[in-house]
N, C-alpha and C positions, 0 to 999 in steps of 0.2 A: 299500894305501889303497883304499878302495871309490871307483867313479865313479858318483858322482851322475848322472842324466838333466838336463837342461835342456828348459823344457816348451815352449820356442820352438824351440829348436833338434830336441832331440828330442819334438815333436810327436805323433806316432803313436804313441810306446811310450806319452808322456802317456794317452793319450785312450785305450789298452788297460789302462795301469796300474787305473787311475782304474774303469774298465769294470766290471774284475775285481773292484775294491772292490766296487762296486755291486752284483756275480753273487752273491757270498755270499747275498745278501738270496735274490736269484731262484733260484738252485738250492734252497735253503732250504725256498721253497713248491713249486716246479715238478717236482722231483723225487719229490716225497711223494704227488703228484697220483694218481700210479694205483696205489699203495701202501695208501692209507688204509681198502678196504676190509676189505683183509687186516688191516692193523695194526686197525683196531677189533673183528675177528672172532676176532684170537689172541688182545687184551687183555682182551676182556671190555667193550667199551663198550655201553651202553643205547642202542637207537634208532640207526636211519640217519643220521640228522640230527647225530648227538653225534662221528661221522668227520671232522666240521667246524670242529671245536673243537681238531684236531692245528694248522689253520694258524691258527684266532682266537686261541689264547692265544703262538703265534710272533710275532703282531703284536703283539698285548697291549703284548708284552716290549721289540718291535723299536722301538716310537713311546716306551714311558714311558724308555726308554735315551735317547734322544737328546739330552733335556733335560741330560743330565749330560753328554755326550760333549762337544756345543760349548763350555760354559763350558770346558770341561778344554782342551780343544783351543787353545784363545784362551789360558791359562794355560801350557801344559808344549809345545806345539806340535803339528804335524800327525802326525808320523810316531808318536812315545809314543802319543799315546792310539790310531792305527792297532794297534800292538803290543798292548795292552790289548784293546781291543776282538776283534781276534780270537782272542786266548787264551782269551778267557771262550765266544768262539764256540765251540772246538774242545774246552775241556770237557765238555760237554754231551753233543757227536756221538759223543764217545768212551765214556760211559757208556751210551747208549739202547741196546747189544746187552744188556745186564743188565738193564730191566726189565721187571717180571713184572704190572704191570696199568696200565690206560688212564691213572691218575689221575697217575700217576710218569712218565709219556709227557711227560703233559700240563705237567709240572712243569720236565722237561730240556728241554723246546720254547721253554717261557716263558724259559728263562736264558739258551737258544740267541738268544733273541730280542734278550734285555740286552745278549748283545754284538754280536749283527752290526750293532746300533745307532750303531757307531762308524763301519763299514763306509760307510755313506752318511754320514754328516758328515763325515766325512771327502774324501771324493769329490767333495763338493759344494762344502766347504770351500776346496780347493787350488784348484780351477777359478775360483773365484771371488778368490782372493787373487792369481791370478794373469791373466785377463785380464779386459776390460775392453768392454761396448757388446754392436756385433754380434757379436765374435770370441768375447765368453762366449755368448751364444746358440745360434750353430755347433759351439761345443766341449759345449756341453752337450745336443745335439741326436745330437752322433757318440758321447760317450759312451752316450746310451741306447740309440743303434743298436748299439753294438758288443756293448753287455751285454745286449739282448735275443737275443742268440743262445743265451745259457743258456736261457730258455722257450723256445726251437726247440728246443732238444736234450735238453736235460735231463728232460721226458716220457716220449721215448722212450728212455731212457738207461734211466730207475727203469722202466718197463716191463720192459727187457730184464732186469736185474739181480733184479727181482721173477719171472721168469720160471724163473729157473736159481738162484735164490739167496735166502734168507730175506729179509725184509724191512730187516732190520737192515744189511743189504749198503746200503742207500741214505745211511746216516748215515754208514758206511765212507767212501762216495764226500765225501760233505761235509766229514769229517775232511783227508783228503788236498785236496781243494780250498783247504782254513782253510792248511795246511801251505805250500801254493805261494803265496801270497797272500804271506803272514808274509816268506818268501824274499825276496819281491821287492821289497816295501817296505822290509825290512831294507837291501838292495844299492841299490835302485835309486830312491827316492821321495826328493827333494830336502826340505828346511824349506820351507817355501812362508810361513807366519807371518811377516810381517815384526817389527821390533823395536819397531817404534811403533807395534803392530797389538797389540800384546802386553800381555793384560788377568789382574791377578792372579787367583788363585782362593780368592777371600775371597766370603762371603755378600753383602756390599756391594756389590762388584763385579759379581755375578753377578748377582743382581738389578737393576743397572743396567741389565747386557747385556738382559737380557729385558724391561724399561722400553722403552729403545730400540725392540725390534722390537714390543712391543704396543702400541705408542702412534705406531706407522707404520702405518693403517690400510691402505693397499693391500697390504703387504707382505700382511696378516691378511688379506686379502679374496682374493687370488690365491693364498695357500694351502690355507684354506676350497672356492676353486674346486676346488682339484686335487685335494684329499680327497673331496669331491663324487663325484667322476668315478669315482677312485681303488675308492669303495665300491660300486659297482654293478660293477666288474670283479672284486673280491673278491667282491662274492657271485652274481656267475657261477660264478666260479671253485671257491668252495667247496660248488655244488650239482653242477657240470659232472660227477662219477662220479654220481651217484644221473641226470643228464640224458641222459647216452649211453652210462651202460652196462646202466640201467634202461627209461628210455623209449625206446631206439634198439637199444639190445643191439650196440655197436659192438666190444666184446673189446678185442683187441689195438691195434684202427685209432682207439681214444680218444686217445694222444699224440699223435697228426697233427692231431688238434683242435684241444688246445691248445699246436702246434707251429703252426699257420695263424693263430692268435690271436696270437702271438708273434711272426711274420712279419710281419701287418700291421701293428704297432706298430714294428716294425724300419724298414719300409719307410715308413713314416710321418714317422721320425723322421729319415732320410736327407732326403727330399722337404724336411721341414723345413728342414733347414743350407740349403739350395739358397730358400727359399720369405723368408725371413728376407733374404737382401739383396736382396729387391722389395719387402717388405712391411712394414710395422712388427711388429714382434711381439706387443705385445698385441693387434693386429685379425687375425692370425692364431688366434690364443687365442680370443677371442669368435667368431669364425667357425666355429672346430674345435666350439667347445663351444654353440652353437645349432645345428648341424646334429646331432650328439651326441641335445640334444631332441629335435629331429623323427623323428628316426629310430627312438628306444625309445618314440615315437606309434603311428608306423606299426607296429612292432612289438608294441605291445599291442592294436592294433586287429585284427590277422588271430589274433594269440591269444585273444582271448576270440571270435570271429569263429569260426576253424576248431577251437578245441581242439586237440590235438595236432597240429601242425606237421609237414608232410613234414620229411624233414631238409634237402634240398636248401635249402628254403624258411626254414629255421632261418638257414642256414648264409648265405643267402643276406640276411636282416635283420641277424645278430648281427655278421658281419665285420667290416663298414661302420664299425659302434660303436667296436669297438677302435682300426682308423685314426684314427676321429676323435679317440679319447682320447691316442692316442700323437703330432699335432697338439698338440692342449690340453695336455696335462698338462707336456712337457717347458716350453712355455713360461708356461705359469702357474706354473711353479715359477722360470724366470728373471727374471721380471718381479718375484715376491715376492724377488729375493735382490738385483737394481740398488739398492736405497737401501742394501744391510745391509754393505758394504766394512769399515767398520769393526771389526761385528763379526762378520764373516763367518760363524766359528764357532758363537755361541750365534744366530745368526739360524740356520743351518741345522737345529740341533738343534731348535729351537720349531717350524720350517716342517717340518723331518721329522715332529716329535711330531705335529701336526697333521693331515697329510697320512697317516702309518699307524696309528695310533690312529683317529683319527677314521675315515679312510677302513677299517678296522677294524672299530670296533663298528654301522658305516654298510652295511657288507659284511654283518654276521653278523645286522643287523634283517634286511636283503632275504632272506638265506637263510633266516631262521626262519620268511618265509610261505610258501615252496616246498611243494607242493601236487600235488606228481606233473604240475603242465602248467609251463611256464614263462611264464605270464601275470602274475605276482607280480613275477619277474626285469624284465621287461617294463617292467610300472608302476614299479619303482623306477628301472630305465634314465630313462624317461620323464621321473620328479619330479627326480630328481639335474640331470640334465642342464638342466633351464628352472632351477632353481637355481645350478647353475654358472656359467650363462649370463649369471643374473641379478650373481653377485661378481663376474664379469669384469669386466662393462660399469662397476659402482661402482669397480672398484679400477682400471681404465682412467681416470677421470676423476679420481683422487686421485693418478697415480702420477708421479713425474718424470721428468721428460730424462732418457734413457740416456745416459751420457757415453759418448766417442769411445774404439775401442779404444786401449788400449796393453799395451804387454810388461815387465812388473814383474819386477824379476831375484830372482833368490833363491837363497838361500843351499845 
């Protein structure tokens, strides 16, 4: 007979379970990072720029999935559609050693996307069905501390493995990652769904569920924030080869970059758990994300100011941002999920769809005016941010009472 975990009792495997759902995503882009020149060089793709489109059409995939995963999730429970979800991931990983041009890349990225879509509904889902107040803010603040240790690793991981090994060695790695995932949720991932939580999977219903959460303006407005944010890290992220190993010629010392980048959102998000029983959490959110503006200001201002940026001086603007985001985004995503108890699931799945879609094709405008300086990166940090700023503040004044925590048992 398998033993279930209990997420009170066993706590920490919770918050690494859960983690690990979430990595799927982050290995997914984090590992491809210093991969892509090579992968658009052997396949044949048109233009620097078009290496970009390995992680836009993976999001593509990862935000229009999620729509489906919640209602399913709300229907059949948490762990089945977990099981789905990453089968469909590990399809995908397992075919990209066989193909032979950019466009078929681009095709297994999108499906890889489809299912790690389950991955974060799910993740989001259980947390929320099962605590309650500040204890979901803390738990959702450790989960994204624990699973941003995939972007500390996972860079220099597809470096090393790009180094000694074809390209195709990176998807190897994501295979076997989808594989221990699957294990663990199979053994060890409780029903978290409760009975009276439990919504058919009829067109009716589903569109109810999605009624619900579009016609809950704050939930929309603290999601929109975090997409926001979400899209100026994306299309950092999706110019960061052509930024440092074109404009800087940094080689091999590129995944330390965006392993620094990943740290501060780590440490962020620690600071967080700890910053939450002083503070309210959405005046933490608005705080993260108007410093956020200021900062892609001041960073446009010595960009068009000096043209090409020492790197110290880069390094020393651009960091700041990501703590802030890693501030903002965990709890603009907790603030849009306190009204959605009910339907936990297709609220997650909308607020995912939201949040990587949007922050998605939000990513690949920023990276489409990349221009050999990062003045463009800059200005979109900039606009995102006084916009984020701006959903915060609205969806803070439309949002309700967090209710007091409690420990919901399950099955």
């Amino acid at each position: 007979m398998r033993l279930k975990l209990n997420p009170n009792t066993n706590y920490v495997e919770f918050v690494l379970l859960a983690a690990t759902l979430m990595a799927l995503n982050a290995v997914a882009i984090d590992i491809m990072l210093p991969a892509l020149p090579e992968i658009a060089s052997s396949l044949g793709a048109i233009g620097d720029n078009q290496q970009q489109l390995v992680i836009t059409y993976y999001l593509i995939g990862f935000g229009l999935s999620q729509l489906f995963y919640g209602p399913l999730s709300d229907a059949i429970g948490r762990r089945n559609t977990a099981f789905i979800g990453i089968l469909i991931f590990f399809v995908p990983v397992a075919l990209a050693s066989f193909v032979t041009d950019f466009n078929s890349l681009l095709a297994l990225r999108l499906v890889q996307g489809l299912g790690a879509g389950a991955s974060r509904v799910i993740a989001f889902a259980v947390v929320r069905d099962v605590f309650e107040g500040k204890k979901l803010a803390k738990t959702m603040s450790l989960i994204v501390m624990v699973f941003m240790a995939m972007p500390i690793i996972a860079p220099s991981l597809g470096q090393l493995l790009i180094l000694f090994l074809p390209w195709q060695s990176v998807f190897a790695f994501m295979a076997i990652m989808a594989v221990v995932a699957l294990v663990w949720v199979f053994l060890r991932l409780p029903e978290t769904l409760s009975i009276e939580n439990t919504r058919a999977f009829r067109p009716k219903i589903i569109l109810e569920g999605f009624r619900i959460v579009f016609t809950t303006p704050s939930s929309l407005l603290f999601g929109w924030a975090q997409a926001l944010l979400l899209g100026a890290i994306i299309g950092f992220l999706g110019t960061s080869p052509q930024i440092y190993l074109e404009i800087y010629d940094l080689g091999a010392i590129y995944p330390l970059m965006i392993a620094l980048t990943a740290s501060n959102m780590a440490v962020a998000s620690f600071i967080n758990s700890r910053l939450v029983d002083k503070f309210s959490v959405e005046k933490v959110a608005l705080a993260a994300s108007a410093t956020f503006a200021l900062l892609g200001a001041v960073w446009l201002m010595f960009a068009l100011t000096m043209g090409v940026l020492p790197l110290w001086l880069l390094v020393l603007l651009h960091q700041p941002l990501n703590f802030c985001f890693g501030l903002a985004g965990v709890n603009q995503n907790t603030m849009a999920m306190v009204p959605m108890k009910r339907v936990a699931g297709t609220a997650a799945s909308v607020l995912g769809f939201i949040s990587s879609a949007g922050g998605a094709v939000i990513g690949a405008i920023i990276g489409s005016f990349y221009n050999d300086t990062v003045a463009p990166i800059a200005a979109g940090f900039m606009v995102v941010g006084i916009l984020s700023c701006m959903a915060s503040m609205w969806g803070a004044k439309l949002q309700p009472a967090m209710p007091q925590p409690t420990n919901v048992p399950v099955k």
